[in-house]
C-alpha positions as CSV (number, residue, x, y, z in Angstrom):
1,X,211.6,135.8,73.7
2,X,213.4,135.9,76.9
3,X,215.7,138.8,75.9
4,X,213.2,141.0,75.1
5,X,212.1,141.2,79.0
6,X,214.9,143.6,79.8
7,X,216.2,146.4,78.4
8,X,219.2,148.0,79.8
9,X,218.1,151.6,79.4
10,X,215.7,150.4,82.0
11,X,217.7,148.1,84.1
12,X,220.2,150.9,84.6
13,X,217.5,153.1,86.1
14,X,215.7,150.6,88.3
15,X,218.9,148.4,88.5
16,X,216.9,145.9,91.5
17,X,214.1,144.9,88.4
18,X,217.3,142.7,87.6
19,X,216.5,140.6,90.8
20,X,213.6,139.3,89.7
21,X,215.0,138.8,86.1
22,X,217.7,136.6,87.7
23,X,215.0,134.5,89.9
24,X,213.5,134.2,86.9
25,X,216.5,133.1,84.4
26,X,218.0,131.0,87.9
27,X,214.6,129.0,88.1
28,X,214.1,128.0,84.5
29,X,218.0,127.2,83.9
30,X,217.3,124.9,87.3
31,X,213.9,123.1,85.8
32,X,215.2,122.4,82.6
33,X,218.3,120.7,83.9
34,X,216.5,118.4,85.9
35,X,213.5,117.9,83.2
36,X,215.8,117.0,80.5
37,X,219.2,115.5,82.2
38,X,218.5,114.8,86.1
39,X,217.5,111.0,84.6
40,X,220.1,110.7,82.5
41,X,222.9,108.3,83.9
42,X,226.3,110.1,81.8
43,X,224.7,114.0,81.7
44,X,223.5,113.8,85.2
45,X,227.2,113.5,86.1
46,X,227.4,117.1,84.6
47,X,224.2,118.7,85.9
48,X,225.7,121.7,87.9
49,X,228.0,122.9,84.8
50,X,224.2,122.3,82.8
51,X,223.0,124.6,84.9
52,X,225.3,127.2,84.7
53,X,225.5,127.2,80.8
54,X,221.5,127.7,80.7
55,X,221.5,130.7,82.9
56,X,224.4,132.3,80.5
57,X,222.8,131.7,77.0
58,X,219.6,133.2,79.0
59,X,222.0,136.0,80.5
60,X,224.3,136.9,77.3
61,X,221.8,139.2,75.3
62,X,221.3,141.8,78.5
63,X,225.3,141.3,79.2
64,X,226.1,142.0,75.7
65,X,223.7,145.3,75.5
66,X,224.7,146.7,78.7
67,X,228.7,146.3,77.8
68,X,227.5,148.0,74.4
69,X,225.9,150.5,76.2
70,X,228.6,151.4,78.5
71,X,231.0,151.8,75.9
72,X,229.2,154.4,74.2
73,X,229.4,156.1,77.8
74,X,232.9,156.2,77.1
75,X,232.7,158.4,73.5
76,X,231.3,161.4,75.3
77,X,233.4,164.0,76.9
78,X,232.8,164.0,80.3
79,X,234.3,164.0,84.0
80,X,236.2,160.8,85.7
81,X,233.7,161.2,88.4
82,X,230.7,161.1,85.9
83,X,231.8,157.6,83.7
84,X,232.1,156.1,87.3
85,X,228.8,157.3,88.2
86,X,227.4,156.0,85.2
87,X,229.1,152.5,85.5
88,X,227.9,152.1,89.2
89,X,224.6,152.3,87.5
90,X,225.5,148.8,85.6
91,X,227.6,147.2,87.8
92,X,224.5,147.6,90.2
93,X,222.1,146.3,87.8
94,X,224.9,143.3,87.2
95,X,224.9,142.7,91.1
96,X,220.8,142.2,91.2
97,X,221.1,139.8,88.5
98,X,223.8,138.0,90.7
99,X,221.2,138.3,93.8
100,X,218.5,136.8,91.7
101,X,220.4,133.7,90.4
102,X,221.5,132.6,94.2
103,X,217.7,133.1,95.4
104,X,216.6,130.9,92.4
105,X,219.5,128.2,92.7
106,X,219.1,128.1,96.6
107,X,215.0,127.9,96.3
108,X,215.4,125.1,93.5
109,X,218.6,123.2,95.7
110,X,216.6,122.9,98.5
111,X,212.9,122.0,96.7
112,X,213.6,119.3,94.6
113,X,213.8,115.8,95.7
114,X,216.0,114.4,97.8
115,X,218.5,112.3,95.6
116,X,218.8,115.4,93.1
117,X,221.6,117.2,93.2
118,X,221.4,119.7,89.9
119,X,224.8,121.6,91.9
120,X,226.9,118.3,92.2
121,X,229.7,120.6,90.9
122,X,229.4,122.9,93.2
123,X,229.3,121.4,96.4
124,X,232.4,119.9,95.7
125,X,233.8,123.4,95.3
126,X,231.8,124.0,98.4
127,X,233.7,121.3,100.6
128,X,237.1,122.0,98.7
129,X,236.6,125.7,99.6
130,X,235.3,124.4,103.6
131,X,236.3,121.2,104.3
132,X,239.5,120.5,102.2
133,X,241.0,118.5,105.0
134,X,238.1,115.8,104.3
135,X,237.4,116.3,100.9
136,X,236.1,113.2,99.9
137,X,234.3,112.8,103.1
138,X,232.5,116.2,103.1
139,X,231.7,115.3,99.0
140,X,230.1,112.0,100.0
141,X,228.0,113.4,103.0
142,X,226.7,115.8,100.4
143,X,226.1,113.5,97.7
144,X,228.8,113.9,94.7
145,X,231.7,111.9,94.4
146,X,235.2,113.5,95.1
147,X,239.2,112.3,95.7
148,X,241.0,112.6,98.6
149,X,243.5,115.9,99.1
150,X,244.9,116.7,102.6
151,X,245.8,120.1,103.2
152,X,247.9,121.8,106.7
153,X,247.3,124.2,108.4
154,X,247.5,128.0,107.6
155,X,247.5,131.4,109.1
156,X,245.1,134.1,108.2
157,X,247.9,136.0,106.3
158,X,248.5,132.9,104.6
159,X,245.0,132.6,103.9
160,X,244.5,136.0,103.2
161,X,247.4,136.2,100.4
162,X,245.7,132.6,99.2
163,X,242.3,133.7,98.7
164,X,243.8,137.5,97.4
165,X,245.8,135.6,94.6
166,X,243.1,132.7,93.4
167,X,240.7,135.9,93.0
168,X,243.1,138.2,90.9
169,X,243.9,135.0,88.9
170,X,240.1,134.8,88.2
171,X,239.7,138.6,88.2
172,X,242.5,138.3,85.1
173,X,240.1,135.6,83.7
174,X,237.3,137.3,83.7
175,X,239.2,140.4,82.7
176,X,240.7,138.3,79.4
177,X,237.1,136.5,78.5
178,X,235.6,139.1,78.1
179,X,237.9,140.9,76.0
180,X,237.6,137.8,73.5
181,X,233.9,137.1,74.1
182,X,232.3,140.7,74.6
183,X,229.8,138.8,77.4
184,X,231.4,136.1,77.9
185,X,232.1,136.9,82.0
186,X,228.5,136.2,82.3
187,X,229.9,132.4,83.0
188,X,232.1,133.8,86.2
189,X,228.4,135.5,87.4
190,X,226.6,132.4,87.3
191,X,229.5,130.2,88.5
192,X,229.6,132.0,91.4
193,X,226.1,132.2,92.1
194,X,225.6,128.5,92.0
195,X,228.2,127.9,94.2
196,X,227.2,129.9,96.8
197,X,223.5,128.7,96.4
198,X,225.3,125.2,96.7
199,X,226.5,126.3,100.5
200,X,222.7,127.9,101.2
201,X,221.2,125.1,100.5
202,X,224.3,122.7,102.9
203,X,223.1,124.8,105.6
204,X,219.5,124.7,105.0
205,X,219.7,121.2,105.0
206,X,221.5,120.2,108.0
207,X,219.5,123.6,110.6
208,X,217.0,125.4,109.2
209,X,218.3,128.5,111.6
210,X,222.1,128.7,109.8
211,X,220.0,129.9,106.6
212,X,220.6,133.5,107.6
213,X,224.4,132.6,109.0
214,X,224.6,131.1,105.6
215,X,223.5,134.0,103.9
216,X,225.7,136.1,105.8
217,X,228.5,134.1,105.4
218,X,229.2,134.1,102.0
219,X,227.4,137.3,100.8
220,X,229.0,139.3,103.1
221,X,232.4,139.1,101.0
222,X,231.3,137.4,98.2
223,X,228.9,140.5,96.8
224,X,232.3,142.4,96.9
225,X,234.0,139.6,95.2
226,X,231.5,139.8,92.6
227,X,231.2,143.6,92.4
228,X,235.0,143.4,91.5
229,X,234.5,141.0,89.0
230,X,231.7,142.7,86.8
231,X,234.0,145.5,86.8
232,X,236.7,143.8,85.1
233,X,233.9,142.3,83.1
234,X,232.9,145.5,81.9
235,X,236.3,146.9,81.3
236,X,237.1,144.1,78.8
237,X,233.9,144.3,77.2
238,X,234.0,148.2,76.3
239,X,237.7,147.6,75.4
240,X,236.6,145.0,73.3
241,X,234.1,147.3,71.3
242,X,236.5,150.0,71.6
243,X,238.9,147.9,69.1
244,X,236.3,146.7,67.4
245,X,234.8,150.1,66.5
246,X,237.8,152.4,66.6
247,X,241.0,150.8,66.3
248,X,244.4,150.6,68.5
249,X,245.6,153.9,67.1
250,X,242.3,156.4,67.4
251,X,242.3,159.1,69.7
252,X,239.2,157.4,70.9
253,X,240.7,154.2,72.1
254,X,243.7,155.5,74.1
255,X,240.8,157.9,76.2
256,X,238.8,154.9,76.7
257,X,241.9,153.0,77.5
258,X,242.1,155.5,80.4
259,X,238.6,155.0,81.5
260,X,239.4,150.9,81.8
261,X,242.7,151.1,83.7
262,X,241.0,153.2,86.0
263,X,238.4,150.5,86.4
264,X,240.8,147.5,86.5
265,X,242.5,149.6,89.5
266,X,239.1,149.9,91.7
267,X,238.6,146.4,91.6
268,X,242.1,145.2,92.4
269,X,241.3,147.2,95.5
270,X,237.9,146.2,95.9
271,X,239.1,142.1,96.0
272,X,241.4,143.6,98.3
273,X,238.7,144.6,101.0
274,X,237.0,141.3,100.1
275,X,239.9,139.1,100.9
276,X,240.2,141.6,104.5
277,X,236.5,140.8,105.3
278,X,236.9,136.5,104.3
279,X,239.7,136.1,106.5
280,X,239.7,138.7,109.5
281,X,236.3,140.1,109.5
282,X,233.5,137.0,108.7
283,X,235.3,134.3,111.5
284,X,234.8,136.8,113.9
285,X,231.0,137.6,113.1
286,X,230.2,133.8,112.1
């Protein structure tokens, strides 16, 4: 029943109805972890990854459509400028969807009793992320469990080169599941998502005023993180249907193969303005 709400005809045309579709997929994924596993000693352990996996098998049929969708984009003749148009359309549709899932996790994070952590998971990638000199400390002030790792101390380039390579290698990731799995990025969206719900809801917790510093913190690079992401998402997934429907050797393939590299190139670039704004830009405004 649930992926019949959207249609991606539509979403493409009103790409912020996806917001609400994504509160909407965030807060059921978030209730029926904790109604069916929050109690349970050995699942509980596993709660934020439960999470995560409801909101993709709710997520998959829209991902799947849209990808099919955009690679039929790709058969028509028509200008560079155009098929990026026309992309944007998705990839802004994708980036409501994201909006909608951190709105929901935060919301539900910050709710529930106290004692509940359903993103156990990702506050530990939260103080690993923040805190990585006190790892186990910053874990157990939050509530998950966690082992000790000592990091030094780093420059910004250092930093910057850091945080540029960890996202290519996910960028790669994402690039690669979704060339086996069609949708299959869908799990880097939500990942992502709950994470940076996980640090919304730290901040809530501790001063209600760093919600909008919070907000600002990690949306103000991690949207374009994201952005860069769903494009390599989408380039995998209409080079997966591409194979599927015409073959390694059609005519058809190698201009749609033109039409991906070109996408694969905007959002190496875009991860690189993401990494400028984590290191150099966000200490400076936060």
């Amino acid at each position: 029943m649930l992926e019949s709400i959207v249609n991606p005809k539509k979403a493409e045309r009103k790409p912020w109805h996806m917001l609400f579709i994504g509160i909407l997929y965030g807060s059921i994924s978030m209730l029926l972890a904790y109604v069916m596993f929050a109690k349970d000693v050995i699942n509980s352990q596993y709660i934020g990854w439960i999470v995560v996996m409801f909101s993709v098998i709710f997520s998959m049929p829209f991902i799947y459509f849209t990808i099919k969708l955009e690679e039929s984009k790709d058969e028509r003749p028509s200008s560079e400028l155009w098929l990026l148009r026309e992309h944007g359309r998705a990839i802004m549709a994708f980036l409501w969807l994201f909006v909608g899932f951190v709105i929901a996790f935060s919301f539900w994070h910050m709710v529930l009793p106290n004692g509940v952590n359903l993103l156990n998971a990702q506050v530990g990638t939260f103080c690993q992320i923040n805190n990585n000199d006190n790892l186990a400390q910053c874990m157990e002030q939050y509530g998950v469990g966690g082992n000790n790792a000592l990091t030094g101390q780093v420059t910004n380039k250092d930093r910057f080169f850091a945080i540029l390579s960890n996202n290519v290698y996910v960028l790669i990731f994402t690039l690669i599941l979704s060339l086996i799995m069609g949708a299959g990025a869908i799990f880097v969206l939500a990942w992502n998502a709950s994470v940076i719900a996980a640090a919304i809801g730290i901040f809530a917790k501790s001063q209600i005023h760093h919600i909008p510093t919070g907000l600002g913190r990690y949306l103000i690079h991690g949207l374009p993180e994201i952005a860069a992401y769903f494009i390599a998402a989408l380039a995998g997934g209409i080079l997966s249907v591409g194979i599927i429907k015409h073959g390694w050797k059609s005519e058809k393939f190698f201009d749609m193969l033109e039409d991906i590299l070109l996408l694969i190139m905007i959002a190496i670039g875009v991860l690189i303005i993401a990494a400028f704004i984590e290191v150099f830009i966000t200490p400076l405004l936060f």
